[in-house]
C-alpha positions as CSV (number, residue, x, y, z in Angstrom):
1,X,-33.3,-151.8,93.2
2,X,-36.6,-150.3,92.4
3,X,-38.5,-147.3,93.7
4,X,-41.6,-147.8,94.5
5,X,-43.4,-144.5,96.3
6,X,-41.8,-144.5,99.4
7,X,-40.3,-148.2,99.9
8,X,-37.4,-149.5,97.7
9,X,-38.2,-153.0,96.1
10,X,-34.7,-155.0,96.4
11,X,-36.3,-158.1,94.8
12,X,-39.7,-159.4,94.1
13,X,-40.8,-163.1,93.7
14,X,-44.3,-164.8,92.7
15,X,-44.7,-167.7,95.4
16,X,-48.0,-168.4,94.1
17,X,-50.2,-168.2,90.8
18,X,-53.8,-169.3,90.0
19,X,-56.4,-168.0,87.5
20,X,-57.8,-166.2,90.4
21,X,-54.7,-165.2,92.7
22,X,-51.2,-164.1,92.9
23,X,-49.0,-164.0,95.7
24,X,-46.1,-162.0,95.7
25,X,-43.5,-161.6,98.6
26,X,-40.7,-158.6,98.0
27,X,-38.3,-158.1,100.1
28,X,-37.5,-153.9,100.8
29,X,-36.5,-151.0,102.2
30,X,-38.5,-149.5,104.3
31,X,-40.0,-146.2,104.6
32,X,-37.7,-145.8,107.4
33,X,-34.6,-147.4,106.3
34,X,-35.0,-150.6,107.5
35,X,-35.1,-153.9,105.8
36,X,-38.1,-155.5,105.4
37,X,-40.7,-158.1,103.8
38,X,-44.0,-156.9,102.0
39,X,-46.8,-159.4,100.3
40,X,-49.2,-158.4,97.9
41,X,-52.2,-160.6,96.7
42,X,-53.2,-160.0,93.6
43,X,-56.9,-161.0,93.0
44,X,-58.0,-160.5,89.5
45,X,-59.9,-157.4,88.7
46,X,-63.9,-157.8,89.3
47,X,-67.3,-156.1,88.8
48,X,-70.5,-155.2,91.4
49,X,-73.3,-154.6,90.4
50,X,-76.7,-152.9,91.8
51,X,-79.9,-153.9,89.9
52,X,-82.6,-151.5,90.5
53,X,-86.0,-151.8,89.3
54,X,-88.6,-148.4,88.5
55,X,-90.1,-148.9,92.4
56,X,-86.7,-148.5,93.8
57,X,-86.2,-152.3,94.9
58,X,-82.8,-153.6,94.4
59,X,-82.0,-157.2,93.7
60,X,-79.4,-158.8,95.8
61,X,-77.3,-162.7,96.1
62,X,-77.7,-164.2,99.4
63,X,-75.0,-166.7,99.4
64,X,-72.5,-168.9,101.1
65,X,-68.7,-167.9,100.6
66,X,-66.4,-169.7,101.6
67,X,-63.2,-167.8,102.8
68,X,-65.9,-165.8,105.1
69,X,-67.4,-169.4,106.0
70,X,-71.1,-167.8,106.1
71,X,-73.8,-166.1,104.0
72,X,-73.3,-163.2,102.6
73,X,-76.0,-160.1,101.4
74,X,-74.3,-158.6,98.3
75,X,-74.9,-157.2,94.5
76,X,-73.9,-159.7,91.6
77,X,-70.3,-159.8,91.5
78,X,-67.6,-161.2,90.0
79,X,-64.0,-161.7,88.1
80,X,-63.2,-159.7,85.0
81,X,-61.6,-162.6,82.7
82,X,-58.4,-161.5,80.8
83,X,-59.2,-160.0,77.4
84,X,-62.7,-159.4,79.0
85,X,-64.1,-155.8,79.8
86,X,-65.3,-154.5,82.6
87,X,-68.8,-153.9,81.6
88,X,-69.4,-156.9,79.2
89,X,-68.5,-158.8,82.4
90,X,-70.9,-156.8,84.4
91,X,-73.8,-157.4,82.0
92,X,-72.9,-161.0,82.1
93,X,-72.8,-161.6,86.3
94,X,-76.2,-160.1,85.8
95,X,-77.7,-162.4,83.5
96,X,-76.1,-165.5,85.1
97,X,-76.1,-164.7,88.6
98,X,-79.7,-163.5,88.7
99,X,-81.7,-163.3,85.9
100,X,-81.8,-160.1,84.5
101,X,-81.0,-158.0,81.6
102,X,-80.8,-154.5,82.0
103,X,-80.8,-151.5,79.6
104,X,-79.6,-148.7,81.0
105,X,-75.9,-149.6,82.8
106,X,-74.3,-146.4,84.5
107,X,-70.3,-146.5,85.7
108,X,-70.4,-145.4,89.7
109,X,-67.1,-145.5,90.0
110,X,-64.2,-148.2,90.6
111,X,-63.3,-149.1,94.3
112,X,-59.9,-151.3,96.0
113,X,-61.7,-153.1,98.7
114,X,-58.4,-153.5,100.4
115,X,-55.1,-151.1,100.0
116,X,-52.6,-152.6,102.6
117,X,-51.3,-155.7,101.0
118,X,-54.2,-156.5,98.6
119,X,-54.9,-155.6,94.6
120,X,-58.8,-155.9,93.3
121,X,-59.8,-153.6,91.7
122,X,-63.4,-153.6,91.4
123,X,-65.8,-151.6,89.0
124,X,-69.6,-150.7,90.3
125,X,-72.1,-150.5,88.0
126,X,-75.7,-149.4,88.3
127,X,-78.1,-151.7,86.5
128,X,-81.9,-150.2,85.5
129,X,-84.2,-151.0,82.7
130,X,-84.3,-154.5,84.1
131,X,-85.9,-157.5,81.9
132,X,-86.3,-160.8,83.7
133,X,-84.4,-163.5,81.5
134,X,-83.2,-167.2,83.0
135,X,-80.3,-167.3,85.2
136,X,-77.4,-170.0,84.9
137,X,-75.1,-169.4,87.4
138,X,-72.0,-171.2,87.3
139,X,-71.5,-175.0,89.4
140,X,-70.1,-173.3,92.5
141,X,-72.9,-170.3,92.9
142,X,-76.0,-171.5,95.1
143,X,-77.0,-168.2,95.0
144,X,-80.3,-167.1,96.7
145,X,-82.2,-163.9,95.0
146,X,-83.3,-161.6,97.8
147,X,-85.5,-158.1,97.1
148,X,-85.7,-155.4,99.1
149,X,-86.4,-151.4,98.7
150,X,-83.3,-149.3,98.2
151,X,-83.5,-147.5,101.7
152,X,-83.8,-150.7,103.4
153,X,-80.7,-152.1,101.6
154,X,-79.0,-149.3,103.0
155,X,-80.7,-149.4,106.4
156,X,-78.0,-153.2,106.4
157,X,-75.5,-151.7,105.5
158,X,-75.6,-149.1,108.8
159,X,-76.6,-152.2,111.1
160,X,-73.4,-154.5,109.5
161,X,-76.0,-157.0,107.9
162,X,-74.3,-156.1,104.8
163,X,-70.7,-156.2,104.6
164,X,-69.3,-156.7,101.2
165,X,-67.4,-153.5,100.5
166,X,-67.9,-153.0,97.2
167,X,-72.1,-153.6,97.9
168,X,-71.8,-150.9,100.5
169,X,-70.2,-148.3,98.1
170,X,-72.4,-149.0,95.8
171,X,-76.1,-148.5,98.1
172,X,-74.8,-145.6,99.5
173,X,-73.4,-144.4,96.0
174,X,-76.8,-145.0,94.5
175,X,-78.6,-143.7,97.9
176,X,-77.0,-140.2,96.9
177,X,-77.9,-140.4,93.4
178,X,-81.5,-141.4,93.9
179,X,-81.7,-138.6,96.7
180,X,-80.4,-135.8,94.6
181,X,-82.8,-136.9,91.7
């Protein structure tokens, strides 16, 4: 048996792997004593990232995904490929996903969209010093580029227009930066 915080893990099995996902089911001890069942998905690590340009306008995707089955307003994200680092990734999202090249790249700080039975870590990056280069995003990405100042950007995420976690960290993270500057 292993301890793990609270909750004693009696055994652990993988039910399901992918490049993308893992899904493991453990069955435990409770907290409270109890036995029990816990999944974790494990989704691989990603990246976020908030281009901003000298007039404070940030570039955003607008663009259908699919477990959400609708649009959705975000930054450029995406997966962190093994042997890949986190920035390297970041700069590359950018470039594909949009367009851009940036030279000035600042670490806001890394966020788990979901804690209860989910692992993603994701790393938000700011992105200035931007140079418009060609885009090639990848077969599945019909991604739309959408504009708009800073303050308005965080105007959607208040009104729920914007709901990709890691996008909302990063505007208001970048909000507070921008405000104390």
């Amino acid at each position: 048996m292993k301890q793990y915080g609270p909750w004693q893990i009696k055994e652990s099995n993988t039910v399901y792997s992918d490049p993308f996902v893992d899904l493991q089911v453990d069955q435990v001890i409770r907290p409270d004593g109890k036995d029990g069942q816990h999944v974790v998905v494990t989704i691989k690590p990603g990246v976020c990232v908030v281009a901003l340009d000298e007039k404070q306008n940030v570039y955003l995707t607008k663009e259908f995904h699919y477990a959400v089955g609708r649009d959705s307003l975000e930054a450029v994200s995406g997966g962190i490929e093994p042997g890949d680092e986190a920035l390297a990734t970041a700069r590359r999202e950018l470039q594909e996903e949009i367009g851009f090249i940036a030279d000035t790249w600042q670490h806001l700080t890394t966020v788990d969209p979901f804690t209860t039975c989910m692992k993603s870590p994701t790393e938000l990056y700011l992105a200035t010093g931007l140079t418009a280069t060609e885009c090639s995003p990848e077969g599945t990405e019909l991604i739309e580029l959408v504009t708009m100042p800073l303050n308005e950007a965080i105007q959607k995420v208040f009104t729920g227009e914007i709901t990709h976690a890691p996008t909302c960290v990063a505007l208001l993270m970048i909000g507070k930066l921008q405000s104390a500057s």
